[in-house]
C-alpha positions as CSV (number, residue, x, y, z in Angstrom):
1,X,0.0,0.0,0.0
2,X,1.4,3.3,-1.0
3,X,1.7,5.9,2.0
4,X,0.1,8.7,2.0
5,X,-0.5,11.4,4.8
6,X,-3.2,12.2,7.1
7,X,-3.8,15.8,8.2
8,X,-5.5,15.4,11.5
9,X,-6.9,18.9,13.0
10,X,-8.2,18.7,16.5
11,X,-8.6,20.1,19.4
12,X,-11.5,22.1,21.6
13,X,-14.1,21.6,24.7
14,X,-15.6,18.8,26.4
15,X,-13.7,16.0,24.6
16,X,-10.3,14.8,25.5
17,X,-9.1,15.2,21.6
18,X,-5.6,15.6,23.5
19,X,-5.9,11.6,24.8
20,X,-7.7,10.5,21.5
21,X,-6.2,12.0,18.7
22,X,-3.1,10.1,18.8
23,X,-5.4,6.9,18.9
24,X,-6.8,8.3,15.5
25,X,-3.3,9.0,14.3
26,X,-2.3,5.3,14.9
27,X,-5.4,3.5,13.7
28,X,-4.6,5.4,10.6
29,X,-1.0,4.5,10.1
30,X,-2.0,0.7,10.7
31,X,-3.3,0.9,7.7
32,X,-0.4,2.7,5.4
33,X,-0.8,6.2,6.2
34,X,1.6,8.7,7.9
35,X,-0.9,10.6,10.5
36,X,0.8,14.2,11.7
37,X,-1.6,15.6,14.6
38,X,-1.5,19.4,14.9
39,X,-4.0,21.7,17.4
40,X,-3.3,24.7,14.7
41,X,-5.6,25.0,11.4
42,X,-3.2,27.0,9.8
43,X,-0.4,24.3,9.8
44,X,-2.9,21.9,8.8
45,X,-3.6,23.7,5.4
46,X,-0.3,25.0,5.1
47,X,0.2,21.5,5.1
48,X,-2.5,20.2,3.1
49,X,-1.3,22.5,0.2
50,X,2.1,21.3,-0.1
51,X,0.7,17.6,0.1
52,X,-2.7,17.6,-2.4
53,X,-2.9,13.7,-2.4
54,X,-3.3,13.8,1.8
55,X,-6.1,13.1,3.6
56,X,-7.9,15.8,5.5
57,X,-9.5,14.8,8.8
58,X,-11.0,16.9,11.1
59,X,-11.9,15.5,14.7
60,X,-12.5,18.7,16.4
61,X,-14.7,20.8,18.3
62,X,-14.0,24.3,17.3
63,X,-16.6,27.2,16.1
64,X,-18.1,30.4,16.7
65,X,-19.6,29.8,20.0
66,X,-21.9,32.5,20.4
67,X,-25.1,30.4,20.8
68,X,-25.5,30.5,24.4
69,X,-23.3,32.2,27.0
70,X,-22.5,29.1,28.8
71,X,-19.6,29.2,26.3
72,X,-17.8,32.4,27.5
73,X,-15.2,30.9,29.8
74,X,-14.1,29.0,26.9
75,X,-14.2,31.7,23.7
76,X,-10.9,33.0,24.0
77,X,-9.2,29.6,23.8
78,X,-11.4,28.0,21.8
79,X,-13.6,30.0,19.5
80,X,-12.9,30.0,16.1
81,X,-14.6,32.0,12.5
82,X,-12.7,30.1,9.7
83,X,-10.7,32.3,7.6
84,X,-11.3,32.7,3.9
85,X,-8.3,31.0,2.8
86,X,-8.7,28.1,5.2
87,X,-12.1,27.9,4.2
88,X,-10.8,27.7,0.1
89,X,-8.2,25.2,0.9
90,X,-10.5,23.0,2.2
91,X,-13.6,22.8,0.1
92,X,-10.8,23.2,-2.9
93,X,-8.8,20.1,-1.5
94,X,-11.8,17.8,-1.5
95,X,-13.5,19.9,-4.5
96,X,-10.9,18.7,-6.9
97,X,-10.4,15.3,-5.5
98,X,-8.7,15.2,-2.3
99,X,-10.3,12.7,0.5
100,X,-11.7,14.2,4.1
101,X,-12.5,11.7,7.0
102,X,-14.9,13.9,9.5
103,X,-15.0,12.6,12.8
104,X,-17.7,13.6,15.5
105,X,-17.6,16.4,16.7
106,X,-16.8,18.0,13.0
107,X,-20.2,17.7,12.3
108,X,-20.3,21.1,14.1
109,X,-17.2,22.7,13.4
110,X,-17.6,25.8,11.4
111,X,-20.6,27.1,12.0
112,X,-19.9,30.6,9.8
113,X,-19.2,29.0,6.7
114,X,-22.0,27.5,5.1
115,X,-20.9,25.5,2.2
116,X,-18.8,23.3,5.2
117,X,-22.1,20.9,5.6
118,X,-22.3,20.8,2.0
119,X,-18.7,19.5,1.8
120,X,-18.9,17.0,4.8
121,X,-22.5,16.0,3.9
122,X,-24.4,16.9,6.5
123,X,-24.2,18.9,9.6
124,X,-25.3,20.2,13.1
125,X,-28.5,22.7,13.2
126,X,-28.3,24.5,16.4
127,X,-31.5,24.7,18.2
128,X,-32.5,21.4,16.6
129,X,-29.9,19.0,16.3
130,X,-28.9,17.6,19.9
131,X,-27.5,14.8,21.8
132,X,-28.3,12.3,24.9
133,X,-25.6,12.3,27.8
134,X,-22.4,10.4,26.9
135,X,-23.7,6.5,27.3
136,X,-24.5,3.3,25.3
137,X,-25.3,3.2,22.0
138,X,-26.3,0.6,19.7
139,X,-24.4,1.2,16.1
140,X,-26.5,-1.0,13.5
141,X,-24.3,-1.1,9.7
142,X,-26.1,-1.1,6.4
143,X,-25.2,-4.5,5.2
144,X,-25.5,-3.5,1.8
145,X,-23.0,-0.5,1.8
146,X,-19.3,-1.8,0.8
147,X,-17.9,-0.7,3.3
148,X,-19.9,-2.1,6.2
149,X,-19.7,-5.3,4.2
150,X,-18.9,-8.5,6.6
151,X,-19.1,-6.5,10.1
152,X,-21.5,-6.5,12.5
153,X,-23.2,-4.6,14.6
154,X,-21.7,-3.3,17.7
155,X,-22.1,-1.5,21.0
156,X,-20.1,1.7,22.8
157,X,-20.3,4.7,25.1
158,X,-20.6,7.7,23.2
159,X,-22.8,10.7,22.4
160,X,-25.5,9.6,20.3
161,X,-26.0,12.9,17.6
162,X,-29.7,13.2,16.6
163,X,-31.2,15.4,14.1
164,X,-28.3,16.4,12.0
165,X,-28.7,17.5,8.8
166,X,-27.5,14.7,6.1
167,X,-27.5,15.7,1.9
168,X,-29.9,13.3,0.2
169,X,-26.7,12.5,-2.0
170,X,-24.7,10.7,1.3
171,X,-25.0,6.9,1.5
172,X,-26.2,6.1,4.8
173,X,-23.4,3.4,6.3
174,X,-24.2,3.3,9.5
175,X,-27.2,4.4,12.7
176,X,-26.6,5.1,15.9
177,X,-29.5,4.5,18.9
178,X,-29.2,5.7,22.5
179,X,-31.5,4.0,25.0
180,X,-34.7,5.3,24.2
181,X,-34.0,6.6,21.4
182,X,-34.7,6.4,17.6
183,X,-32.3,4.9,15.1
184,X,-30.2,8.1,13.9
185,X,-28.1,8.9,10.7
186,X,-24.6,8.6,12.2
187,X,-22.0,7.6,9.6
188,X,-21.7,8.4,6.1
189,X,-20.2,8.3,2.7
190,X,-20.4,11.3,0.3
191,X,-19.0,12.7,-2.8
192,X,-17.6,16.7,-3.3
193,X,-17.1,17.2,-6.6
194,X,-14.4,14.9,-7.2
195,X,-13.3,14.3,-3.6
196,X,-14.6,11.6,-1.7
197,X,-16.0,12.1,1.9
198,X,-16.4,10.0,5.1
199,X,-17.8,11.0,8.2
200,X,-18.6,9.2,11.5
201,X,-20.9,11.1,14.1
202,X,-19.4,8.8,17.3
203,X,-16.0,8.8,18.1
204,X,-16.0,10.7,21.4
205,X,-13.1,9.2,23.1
206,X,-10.1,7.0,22.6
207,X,-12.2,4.2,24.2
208,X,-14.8,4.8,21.5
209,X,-11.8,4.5,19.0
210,X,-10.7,1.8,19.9
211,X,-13.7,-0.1,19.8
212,X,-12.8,-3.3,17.2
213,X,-15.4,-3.0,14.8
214,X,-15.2,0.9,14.7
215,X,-11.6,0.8,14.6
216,X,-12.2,-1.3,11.0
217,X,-14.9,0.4,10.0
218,X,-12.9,4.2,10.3
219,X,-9.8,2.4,8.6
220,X,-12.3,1.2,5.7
221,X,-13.9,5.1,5.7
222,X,-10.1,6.2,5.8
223,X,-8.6,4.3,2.8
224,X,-12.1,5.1,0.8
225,X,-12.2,8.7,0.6
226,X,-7.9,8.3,0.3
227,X,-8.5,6.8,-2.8
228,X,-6.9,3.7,-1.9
């Protein structure tokens, strides 16, 4: 398998991206790619524009956080409006055929740029979209999707997003349902232009991570939207 980078942006509240990321990072290069982690969005596209045939992941929790003032403490660390030419590199990248592996929490990443739930296929809609406490969830796979194809169904603890946005263009791979809860949209495939596009709504801890099936299942998601 040729090698080929992974451009993993992370970082923000409530999640212990500092613990998980490097989980991520070595999930990934178990199956051929060379994972860099960086906390700064800048390097990342600096990065990703030296490097076109790398994949993009985000597995972050940063945004605008102005939706409820519960978030001040954290706004001068953590808030974050996406600069124009960050916002260019990235929907360019995966616009003219560069893969991006969303993860979680960048399902709400972003939140002043609009076209970023067009490019990840599908999103978070404050004041709709929302999410039980951290507990178990069932994840059921669509048996029919090639890359769910010979894994089964399994179990974690993890946040269990409901009523996100998805395109009617993403292929549903697999749902996620909390106790009492509905059977939710949770991980997807979808195509940018020419890029290809994977994103998986659990992944809320290196636990979650690690999980066997969902460790295959991201390295499947990975090597998809790579190309390879």
């Amino acid at each position: 398998m040729r090698s080929t980078r992974a451009l993993i942006y992370t970082g923000g509240i409530s999640h212990p991206f500092e613990q998980a990321a490097p989980v991520l990072a070595q999930l990934l290069n178990e199956v051929g790619f060379a994972a860099v982690v960086s906390f700064d969005l800048n390097a990342i596209v600096a990065a990703l524009q030296d490097d076109p045939q790398a994949l993009l992941v985000i597995y972050a929790l940063r945004w605008g956080m102005t939706q409820h003032e519960k978030y001040a403490p954290d706004r001068a660390q953590w808030a974050l409006q996406i600069a124009e030419p960050a916002r260019h590199a990235i929907s360019g990248h995966v616009r003219g055929g560069g893969g991006l592996l969303g993860i979680h929490t960048a399902s709400i990443c972003f939140d002043d740029w609009a076209e970023w739930p067009q490019v990840l296929g599908g999103g978070w809609q404050w004041g709709i979209s929302h999410h039980p406490p951290l507990g178990p969830v069932e994840m059921t796979l669509d048996a029919a999707h090639p890359l769910a194809q010979g894994l089964p169904n399994f179990s974690l603890m993890d946040e269990a997003y409901t009523q996100l946005t998805v395109s009617p263009a993403a292929a549903i791979v697999a749902r996620v349902t909390a106790a009492g809860g509905v059977a939710e949209p949770a991980v997807w495939t979808h195509q940018y232009g020419a890029g290809r596009v994977f994103y998986d709504s659990v992944g809320h801890d290196s636990a979650s991570l690690s999980e066997r099936t969902h460790r295959q299942l991201l390295q499947r998601g990975a090597c998809w939207a790579a190309g390879i």
